[in-house]
C-alpha positions in Angstrom: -29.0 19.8 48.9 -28.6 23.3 49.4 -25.8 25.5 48.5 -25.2 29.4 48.4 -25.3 31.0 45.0 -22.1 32.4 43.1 -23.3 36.5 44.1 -23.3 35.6 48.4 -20.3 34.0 47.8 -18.9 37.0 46.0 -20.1 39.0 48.3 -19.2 36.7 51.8 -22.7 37.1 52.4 -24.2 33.5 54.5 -26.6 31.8 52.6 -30.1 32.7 52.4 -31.9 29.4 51.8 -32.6 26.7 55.0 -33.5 23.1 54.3 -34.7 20.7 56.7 -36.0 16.6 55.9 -37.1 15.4 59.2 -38.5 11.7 59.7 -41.9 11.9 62.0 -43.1 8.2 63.6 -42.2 4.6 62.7 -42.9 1.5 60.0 -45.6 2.8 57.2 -47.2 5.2 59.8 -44.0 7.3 59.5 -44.2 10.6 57.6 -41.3 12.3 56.0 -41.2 16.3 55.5 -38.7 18.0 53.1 -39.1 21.5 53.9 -36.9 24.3 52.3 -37.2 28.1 53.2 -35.3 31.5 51.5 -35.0 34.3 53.6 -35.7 37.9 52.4 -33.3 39.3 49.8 -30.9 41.6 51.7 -32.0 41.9 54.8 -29.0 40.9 57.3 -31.4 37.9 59.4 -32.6 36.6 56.2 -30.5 32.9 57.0 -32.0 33.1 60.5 -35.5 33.8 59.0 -35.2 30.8 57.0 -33.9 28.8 59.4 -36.9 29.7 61.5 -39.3 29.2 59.6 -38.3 25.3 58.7 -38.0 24.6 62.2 -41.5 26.1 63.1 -43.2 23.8 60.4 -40.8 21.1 61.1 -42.8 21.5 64.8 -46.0 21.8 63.5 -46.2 18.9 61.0 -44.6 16.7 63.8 -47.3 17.2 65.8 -50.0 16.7 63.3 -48.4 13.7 62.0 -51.2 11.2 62.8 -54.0 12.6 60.8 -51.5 13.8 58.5 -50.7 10.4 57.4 -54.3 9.0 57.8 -55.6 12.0 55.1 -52.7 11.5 52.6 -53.1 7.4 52.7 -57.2 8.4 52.3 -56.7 11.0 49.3 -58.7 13.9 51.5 -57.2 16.5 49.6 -59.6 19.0 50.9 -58.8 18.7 54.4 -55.2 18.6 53.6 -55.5 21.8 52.5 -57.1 23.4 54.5 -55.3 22.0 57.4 -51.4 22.6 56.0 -52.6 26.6 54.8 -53.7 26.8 59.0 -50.4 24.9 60.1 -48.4 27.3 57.5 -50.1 30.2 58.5 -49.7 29.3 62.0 -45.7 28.8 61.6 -45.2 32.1 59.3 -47.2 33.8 62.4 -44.6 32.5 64.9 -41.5 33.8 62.5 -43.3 37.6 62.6 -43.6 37.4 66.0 -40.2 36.4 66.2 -39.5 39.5 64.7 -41.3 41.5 67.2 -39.9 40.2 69.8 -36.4 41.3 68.4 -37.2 44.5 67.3 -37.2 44.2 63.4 -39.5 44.7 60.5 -41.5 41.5 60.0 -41.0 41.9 55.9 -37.7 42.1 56.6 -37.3 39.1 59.1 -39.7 36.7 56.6 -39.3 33.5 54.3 -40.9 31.7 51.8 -41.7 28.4 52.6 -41.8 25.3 50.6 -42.8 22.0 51.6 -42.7 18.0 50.4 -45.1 15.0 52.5 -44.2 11.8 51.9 -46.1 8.9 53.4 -43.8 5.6 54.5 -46.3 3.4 53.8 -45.1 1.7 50.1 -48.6 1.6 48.8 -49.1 5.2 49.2 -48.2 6.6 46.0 -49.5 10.2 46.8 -47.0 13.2 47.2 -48.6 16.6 48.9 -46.8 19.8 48.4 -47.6 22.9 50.3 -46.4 26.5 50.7 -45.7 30.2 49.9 -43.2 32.0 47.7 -41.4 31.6 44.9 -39.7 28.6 43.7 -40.3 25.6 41.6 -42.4 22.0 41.5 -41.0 20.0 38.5 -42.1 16.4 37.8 -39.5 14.2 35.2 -41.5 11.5 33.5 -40.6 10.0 30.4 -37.6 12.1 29.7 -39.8 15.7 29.7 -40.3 18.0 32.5 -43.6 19.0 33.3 -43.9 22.3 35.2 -46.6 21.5 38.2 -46.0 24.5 40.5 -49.7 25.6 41.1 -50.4 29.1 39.9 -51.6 31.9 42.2 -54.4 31.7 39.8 -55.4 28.7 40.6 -55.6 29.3 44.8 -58.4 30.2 45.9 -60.1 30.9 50.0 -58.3 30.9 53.1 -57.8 28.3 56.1 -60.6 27.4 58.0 -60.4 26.9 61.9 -60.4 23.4 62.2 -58.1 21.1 60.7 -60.8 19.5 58.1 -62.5 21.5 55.4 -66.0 23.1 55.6 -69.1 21.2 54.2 -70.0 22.5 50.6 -73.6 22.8 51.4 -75.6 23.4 54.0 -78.7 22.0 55.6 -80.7 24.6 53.5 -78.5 23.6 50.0 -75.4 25.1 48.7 -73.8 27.9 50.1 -73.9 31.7 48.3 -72.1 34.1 48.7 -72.3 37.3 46.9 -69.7 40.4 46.8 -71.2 43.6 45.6 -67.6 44.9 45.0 -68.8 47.8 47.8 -65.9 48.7 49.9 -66.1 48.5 53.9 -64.5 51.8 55.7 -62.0 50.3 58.2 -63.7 50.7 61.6 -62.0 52.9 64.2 -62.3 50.1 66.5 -60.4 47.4 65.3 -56.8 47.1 64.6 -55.8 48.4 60.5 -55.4 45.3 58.3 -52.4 43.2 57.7 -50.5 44.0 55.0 -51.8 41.1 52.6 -49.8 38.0 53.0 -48.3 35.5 49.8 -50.6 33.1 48.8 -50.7 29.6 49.7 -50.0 27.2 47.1 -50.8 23.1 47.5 -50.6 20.2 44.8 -50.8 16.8 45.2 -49.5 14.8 42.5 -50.0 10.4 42.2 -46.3 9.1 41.4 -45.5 6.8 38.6 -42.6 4.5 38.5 -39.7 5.7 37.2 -41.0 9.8 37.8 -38.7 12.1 39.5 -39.9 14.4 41.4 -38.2 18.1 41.8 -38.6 20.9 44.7 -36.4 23.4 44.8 -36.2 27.2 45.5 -36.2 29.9 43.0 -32.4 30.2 42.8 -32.5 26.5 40.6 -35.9 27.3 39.6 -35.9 30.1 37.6 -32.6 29.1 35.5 -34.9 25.7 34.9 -37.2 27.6 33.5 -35.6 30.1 31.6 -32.6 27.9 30.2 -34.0 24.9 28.3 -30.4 24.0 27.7 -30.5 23.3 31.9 -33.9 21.3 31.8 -32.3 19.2 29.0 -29.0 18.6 30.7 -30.6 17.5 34.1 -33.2 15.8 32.0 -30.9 13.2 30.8 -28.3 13.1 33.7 -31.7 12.3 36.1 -33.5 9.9 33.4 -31.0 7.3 33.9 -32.0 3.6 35.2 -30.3 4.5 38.8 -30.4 7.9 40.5 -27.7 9.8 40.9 -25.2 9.2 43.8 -25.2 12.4 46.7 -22.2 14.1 44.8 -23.6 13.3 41.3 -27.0 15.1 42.0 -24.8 17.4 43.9 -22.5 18.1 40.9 -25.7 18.3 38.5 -27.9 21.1 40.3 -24.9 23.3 40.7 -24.5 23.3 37.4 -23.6 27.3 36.2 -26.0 29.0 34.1 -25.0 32.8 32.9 -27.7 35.3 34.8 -28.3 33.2 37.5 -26.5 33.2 40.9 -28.8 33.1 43.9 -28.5 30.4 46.7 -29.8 26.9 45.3 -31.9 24.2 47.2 -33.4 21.1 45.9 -35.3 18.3 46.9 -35.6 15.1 44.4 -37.6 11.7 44.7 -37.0 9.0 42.5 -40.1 6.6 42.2 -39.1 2.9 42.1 
């Protein structure tokens, strides 16, 4: 679900958060993508930034979908990593672009991205999250959150050319590099550097029957943090034998909270 927070509604301002689930292939080859985006905060494109940015992913997974499904069902985590940070960085490059094309500052016409693979196949119990931005991973098991969202501390190198991941050694042993901390001059011949970009965050997580599993943007995320009287309301209301109907979990993650009223989107699985 995704909803626009009490202050654009105040203000008739559109809602700044995108989501998109699309189903890619058939039987247990299929792959399922929940993908949620929140445009920059008070920029006038930021719902068409969003909006852009699920739909270039949406296009890039969907055309990846094969070895997608054959790393996730293998447990490669390493070339899933290194293949959904090039696929993301790829799709984020098509949304600056974008803005080129129409004339606007790209940090004005940008999105975090947020992102949920799920494999068809039944005996697949391995979820894969990938992204950039703010926002929130939450897993529900025996009654207690658990805060999973990988830390920027944690993320480490960028994405390699290929899809797979680069061999850790070489034919010579392991690899070494070494940084004297000197700094380079930028050269006169080549173009200044990038402003530098959000990092790219990626978790996979092994479900459990009876875990739910919670992405959602920062506008339900930081209120779930912040409020534990919100993480124990939900708690109970999603540790029940059945999950909730559409207008139940509807009802339950618009729940108010006093200091928080940005756009809400969330994304829940319910292990059987």
């Amino acid at each position: 679900m995704s909803v626009r927070g009490d202050s654009a509604r105040y203000r008739g301002e559109p809602r700044r958060d995108s989501l998109l689930t699309a189903r890619f292939g058939t039987g247990e080859q299929a792959l399922l993508l929940v993908a949620m985006a929140t445009g920059a905060r008070a920029t006038p494109g930021a719902h068409r930034a969003a909006a852009e940015a699920c739909h270039w992913i949406g296009r890039a997974v969907g055309r990846s979908q094969a070895r997608l499904v054959e790393d996730i069902r293998a447990g490669r985590r390493g070339d899933l990593k290194s293949g959904l940070h090039r696929l993301t960085d790829r799709s984020l490059g098509k949304l600056r672009a974008s803005a080129a094309e129409q004339g606007v500052d790209p940090e004005e016409y940008a999105a975090g991205l947020r992102c949920l693979l799920l494999s068809a196949d039944p005996e697949c119990r391995t979820r894969v999250f990938f992204g950039v931005g703010p926002g929130g991973l939450f897993r529900l098991r025996d009654g207690e959150w658990q805060d999973i969202e990988p830390q920027v501390t944690e993320i480490k190198g960028e994405p390699v050319v290929g899809f797979g991941s680069p061999p850790s050694e070489t034919p010579d042993g392991d690899r070494l590099t070494m940084d004297l901390g000197i700094p380079t001059p930028p050269s006169p011949y080549e173009p200044a550097p990038e402003p530098p970009r959000e990092p790219f965050r990626f978790r996979t997580s092994v479900a459990h029957p009876g875990d739910t599993l919670l992405m959602c943007s920062a506008g339900l995320a930081d209120p779930l943090r912040g409020e534990p009287e919100l993480g124990e309301y939900l708690a109970e209301r999603w540790s029940r034998p059945e999950p909730p109907g559409l207008a139940a979990f509807l009802a339950d993650s618009q729940v108010r909270v006093k200091g928080y009223a940005d756009d809400r989107t969330a994304a829940a699985v319910w292990e059987a």
